[in-house]
N, C-alpha and C positions, 0 to 999 in steps of 0.2 A: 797122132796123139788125139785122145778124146776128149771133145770140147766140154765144162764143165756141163752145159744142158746133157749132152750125154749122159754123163756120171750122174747127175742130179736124177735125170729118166731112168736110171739103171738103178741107183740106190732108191727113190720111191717106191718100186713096184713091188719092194718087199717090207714097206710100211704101211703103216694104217692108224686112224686116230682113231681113240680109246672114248671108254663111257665118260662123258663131260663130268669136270668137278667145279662145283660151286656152293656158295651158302645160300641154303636152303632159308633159313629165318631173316633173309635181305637186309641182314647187316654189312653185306658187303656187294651192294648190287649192281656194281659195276666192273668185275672180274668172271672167267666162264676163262678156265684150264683145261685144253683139251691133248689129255698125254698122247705123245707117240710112242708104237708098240713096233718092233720086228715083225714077220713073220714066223719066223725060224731064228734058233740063234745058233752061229758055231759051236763047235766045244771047246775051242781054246780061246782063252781072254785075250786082251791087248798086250802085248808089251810096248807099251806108250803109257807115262803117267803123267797128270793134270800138273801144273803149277805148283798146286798150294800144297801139295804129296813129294814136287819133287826140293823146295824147299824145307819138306821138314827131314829131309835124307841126304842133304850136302849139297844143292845147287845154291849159288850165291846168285845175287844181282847189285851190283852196284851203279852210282850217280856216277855218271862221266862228268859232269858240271855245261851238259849241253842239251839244253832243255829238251830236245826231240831223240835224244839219245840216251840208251841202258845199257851196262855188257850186262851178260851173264855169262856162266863158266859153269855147265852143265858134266860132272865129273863122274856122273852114273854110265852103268853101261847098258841104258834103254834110253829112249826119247821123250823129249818134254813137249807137251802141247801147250802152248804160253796163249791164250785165248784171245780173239779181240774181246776187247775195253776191260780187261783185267784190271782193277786199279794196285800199283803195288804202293803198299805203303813203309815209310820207314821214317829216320829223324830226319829228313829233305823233303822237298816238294810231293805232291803224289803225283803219279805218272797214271794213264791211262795208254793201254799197248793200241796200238792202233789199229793193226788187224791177226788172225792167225795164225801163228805160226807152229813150225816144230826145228825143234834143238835136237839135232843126233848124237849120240854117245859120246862122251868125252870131248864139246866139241865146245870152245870159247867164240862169243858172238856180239853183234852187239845189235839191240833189238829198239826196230821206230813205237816212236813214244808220243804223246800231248802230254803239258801239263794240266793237272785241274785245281792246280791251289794257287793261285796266281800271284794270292799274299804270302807265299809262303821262298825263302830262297832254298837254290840248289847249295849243298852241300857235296863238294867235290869226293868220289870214293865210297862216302857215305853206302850202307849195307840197307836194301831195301829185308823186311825181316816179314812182312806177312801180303795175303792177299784181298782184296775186297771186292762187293758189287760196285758194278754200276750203271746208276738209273737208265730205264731204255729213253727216256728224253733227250740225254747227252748222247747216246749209242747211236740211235736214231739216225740225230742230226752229225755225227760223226759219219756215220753209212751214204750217208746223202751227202757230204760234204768229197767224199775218198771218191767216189764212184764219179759225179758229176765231173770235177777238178782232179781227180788225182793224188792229190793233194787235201790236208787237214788244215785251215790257217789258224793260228794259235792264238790270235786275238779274239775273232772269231769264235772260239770255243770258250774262251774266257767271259767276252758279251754273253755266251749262250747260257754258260754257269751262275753269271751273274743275276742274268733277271729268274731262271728258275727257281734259285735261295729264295730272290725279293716274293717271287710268286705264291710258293709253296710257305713261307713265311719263318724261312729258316734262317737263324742267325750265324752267320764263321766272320770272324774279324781275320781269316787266312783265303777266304772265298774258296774252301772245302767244297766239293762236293758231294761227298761221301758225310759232309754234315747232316743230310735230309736222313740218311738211317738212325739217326741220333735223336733228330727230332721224333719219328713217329715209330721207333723201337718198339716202345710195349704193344702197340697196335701190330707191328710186322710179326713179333714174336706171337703174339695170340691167334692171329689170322692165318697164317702159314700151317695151322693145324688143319686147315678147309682142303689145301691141296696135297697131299701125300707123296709122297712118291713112289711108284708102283715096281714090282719085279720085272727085270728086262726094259723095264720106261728106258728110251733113246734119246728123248727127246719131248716138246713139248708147242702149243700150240698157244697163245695166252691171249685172250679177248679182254681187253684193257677200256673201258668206253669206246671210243671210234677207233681203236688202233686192234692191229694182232702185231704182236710179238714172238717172233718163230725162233728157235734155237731149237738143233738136232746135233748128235755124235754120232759117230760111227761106232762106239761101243756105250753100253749099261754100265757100264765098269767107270769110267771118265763121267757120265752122268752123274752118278752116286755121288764121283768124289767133289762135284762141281755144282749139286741141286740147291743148295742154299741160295749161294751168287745169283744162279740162274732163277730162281722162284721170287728173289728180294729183287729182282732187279725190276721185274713186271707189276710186283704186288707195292712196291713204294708206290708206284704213277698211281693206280688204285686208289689209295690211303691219301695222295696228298693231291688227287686232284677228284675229290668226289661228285657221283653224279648220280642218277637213277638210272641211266642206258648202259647198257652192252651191244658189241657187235653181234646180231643174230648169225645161229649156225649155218646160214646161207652163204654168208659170204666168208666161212670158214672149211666148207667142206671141199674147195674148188682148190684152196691155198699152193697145196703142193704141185698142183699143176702151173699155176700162176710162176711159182717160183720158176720152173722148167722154161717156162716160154720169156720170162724173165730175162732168165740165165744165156739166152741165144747170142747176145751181145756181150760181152764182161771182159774188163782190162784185168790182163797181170800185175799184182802188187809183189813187193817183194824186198825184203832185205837184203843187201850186197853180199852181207856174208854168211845167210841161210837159201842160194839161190837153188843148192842143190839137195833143199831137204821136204819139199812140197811145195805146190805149188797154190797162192792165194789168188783168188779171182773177184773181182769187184763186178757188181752190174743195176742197171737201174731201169726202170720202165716203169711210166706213169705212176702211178702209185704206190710202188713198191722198189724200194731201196736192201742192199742185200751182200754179203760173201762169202768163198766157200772155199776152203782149205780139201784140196786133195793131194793125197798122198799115192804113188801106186797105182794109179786109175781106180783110187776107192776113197771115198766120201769120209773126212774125219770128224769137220766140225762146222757146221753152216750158222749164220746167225743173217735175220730179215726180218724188214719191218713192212709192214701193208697200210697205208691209209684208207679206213672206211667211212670218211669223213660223211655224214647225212645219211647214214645206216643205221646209225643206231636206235635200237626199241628197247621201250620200257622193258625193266628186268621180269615185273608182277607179269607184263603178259605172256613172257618167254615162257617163264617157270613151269607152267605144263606141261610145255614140250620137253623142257630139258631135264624132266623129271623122268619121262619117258623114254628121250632120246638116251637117258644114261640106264636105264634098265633092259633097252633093246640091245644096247649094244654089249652090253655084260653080257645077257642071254646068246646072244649071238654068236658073239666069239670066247663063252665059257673053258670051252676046251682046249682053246690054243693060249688063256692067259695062264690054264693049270700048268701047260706045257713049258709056257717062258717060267712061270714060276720055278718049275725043278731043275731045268738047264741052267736057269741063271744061280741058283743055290749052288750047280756042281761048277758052276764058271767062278763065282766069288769066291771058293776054295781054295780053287788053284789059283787065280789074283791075288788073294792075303797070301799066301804063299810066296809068289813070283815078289811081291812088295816086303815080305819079312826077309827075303836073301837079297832086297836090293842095298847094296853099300858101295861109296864111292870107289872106283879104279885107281884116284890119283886125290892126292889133295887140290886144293882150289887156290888157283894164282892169286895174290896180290896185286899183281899186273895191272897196268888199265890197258884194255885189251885197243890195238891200233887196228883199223879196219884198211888192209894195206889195198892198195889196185891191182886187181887181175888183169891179162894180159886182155881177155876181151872186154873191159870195163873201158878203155879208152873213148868210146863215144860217149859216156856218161860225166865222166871225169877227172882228170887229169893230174892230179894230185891227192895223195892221202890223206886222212881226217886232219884237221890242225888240232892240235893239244888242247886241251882246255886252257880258259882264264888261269890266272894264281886267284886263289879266296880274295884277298884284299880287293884285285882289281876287278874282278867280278861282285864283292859290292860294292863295288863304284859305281859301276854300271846302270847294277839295278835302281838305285838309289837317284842316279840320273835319269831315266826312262819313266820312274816314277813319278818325278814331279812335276 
């Protein structure tokens, strides 16, 4: 089997980072977006779709009433890519997924979770109904928290939501953290006009002040249906922690090799009852915290953070370069962006397509899905999930823990 550095080395060599975007009138001078492009692209799309696509075409997810835990009940007959730190939201707690996965056809699960509303109680059953960003701050330190430990501790993340609100100066009397979109909305929604999203874009490279923010797919198609999330998630730290630096393109043109040499080391992550549907890799090395979902010995959804702590330079002196660095590189690779342009046009065809014939096989259980013990699960476990609380005595609980 190939180790994900492999896969990671095999899927680069047919990427490349795109003409730099940024604001030119340094209104925003502390962001530098650098798109990832294909080479080449198939001619047939995914049949794999994103979350918040396959929610709006019959997959449910409901609250188990256990805070690290979600079913879903995936009744399509294609796969779902349920992303790390998807936040899903619904009338319960928000959950943040922990890391990525994929749900196969017709296939009930139940999928590891954080909470991030710590004021907020679980509601047993309760129907998660949409999906949201979330900030690379919490991502971050979720990536470095999985990789290091294995493990996410849930306090932990709630200390971490906690002083971000007080930082950033956002108010949730529920300790939200999907509240900072709410605080600086009109600026996300005005700003987001800076960075586009290109034909064939895969993926995406994000110079944050001293951080890069890397999220890649294995298709244009899942990007497309996921570029909001993923451009709100980099462009909040932007907006609510301003500066006049950016990380120079120096220490962003090396990234994908970094990740490679990264990648040499990385634990298996995995949910009990998706073990057999891709496999999630965690891994860390000095500065750079990171995971990588493959599927097939082929690359679906990487997400990595880089610290370039005491790199950063002034934006005004950058600016000449990356005036040029994005004119060179348009000029350069002109011919092969006309190319992804028209492949990708005859690929999104046949996608809308494959997505207007997607309808569920089966309706969706009511059930709370019981994650029973496989025969080779016994060194892990020895017992199946215990039931949830009844509502009453789980807020008893809380209500106790609270005070």
């Amino acid at each position: 089997m190939a180790t994900l550095a492999d896969t990671l080395r095999h899927s680069f060599e047919d990427l490349l980072l795109g003409p730099p975007q940024f604001d030119p009138t340094a209104n925003l001078p502390n962001m530098v977006v650098y798109p990832v492009f294909p080479t080449h692209l198939a001619p047939d799309p995914p049949d794999v779709v994103s979350l918040t696509e396959a929610m709006r075409r019959g997959v449910r997810l409901s609250d188990t009433g256990i805070v690290t835990q979600v079913h879903i009940d995936n009744p399509l007959p294609t796969a779902v890519l349920v992303g790390e730190s998807d936040i899903l939201v619904g009338p319960t707690q928000l959950r943040a997924v922990q890391f990525s996965c994929l749900v196969p056809p017709g296939r009930r699960a139940s999928i590891p979770v954080n909470c991030v509303e710590a004021g907020q109680p679980t509601v047993y059953q309760a129907q998660f109904t949409d999906t949201a960003a979330c900030p690379w701050y919490l991502r971050s330190f979720k990536l470095e928290q999985l990789s290091r430990h294995g493990d996410n501790h849930q306090h932990r993340i709630w200390d971490r939501i906690k002083a971000y609100l007080h930082h950033t100066g956002t108010v949730s009397s529920t300790q939200d953290v999907c509240a900072v979109f709410d605080q600086f909305g009109d600026d996300l929604d005005d700003l987001s006009r800076v960075f586009p999203l290109q034909p064939g874009q895969v993926g995406c490279v994000s110079a944050v002040g001293q951080d890069l923010f890397i999220e890649i797919f294995g298709d244009p198609e899942i990007l497309e249906e996921r570029y909001d999330q993923v451009l709100h998630s980099a462009l909040v730290e932007a907006i609510a922690h301003p500066t006049r630096e950016v990380t120079p393109a120096s220490q962003v043109d090396g990234v994908l090799d970094e990740l490679i040499d990264a990648s040499r080391s990385s634990k298996v992550v995995h949910s009990r009852s998706l073990r057999d549907s891709g496999r999630t890799q965690i891994f860390n090395k000095g500065a750079i915290a990171g995971s990588g979902l493959v599927s097939e010995g082929r690359l679906v959804h990487l997400t990595a953070h880089k610290r370039c702590w005491g790199f950063g330079r002034a934006f005004h002196e950058q600016l000449p370069e990356l005036k040029h660095q994005r004119s060179e590189r348009a000029k350069e690779h002109a011919d092969l962006f006309a190319q992804l342009d028209d492949d990708y046009t005859r690929r999104c065809k046949r996608y809308r397509s494959f997505l207007r014939k997607l309808t569920p096989s089966r309706t969706t259980s009511a059930k709370p899905y019981v994650d029973t013990v496989s025969k080779d699960d016994s060194t892990e476990r020895l017992a199946t999930e215990p039931l949830p609380l009844s509502n009453d005595l789980h807020e008893f609980f809380l209500r106790l823990f609270r005070r």
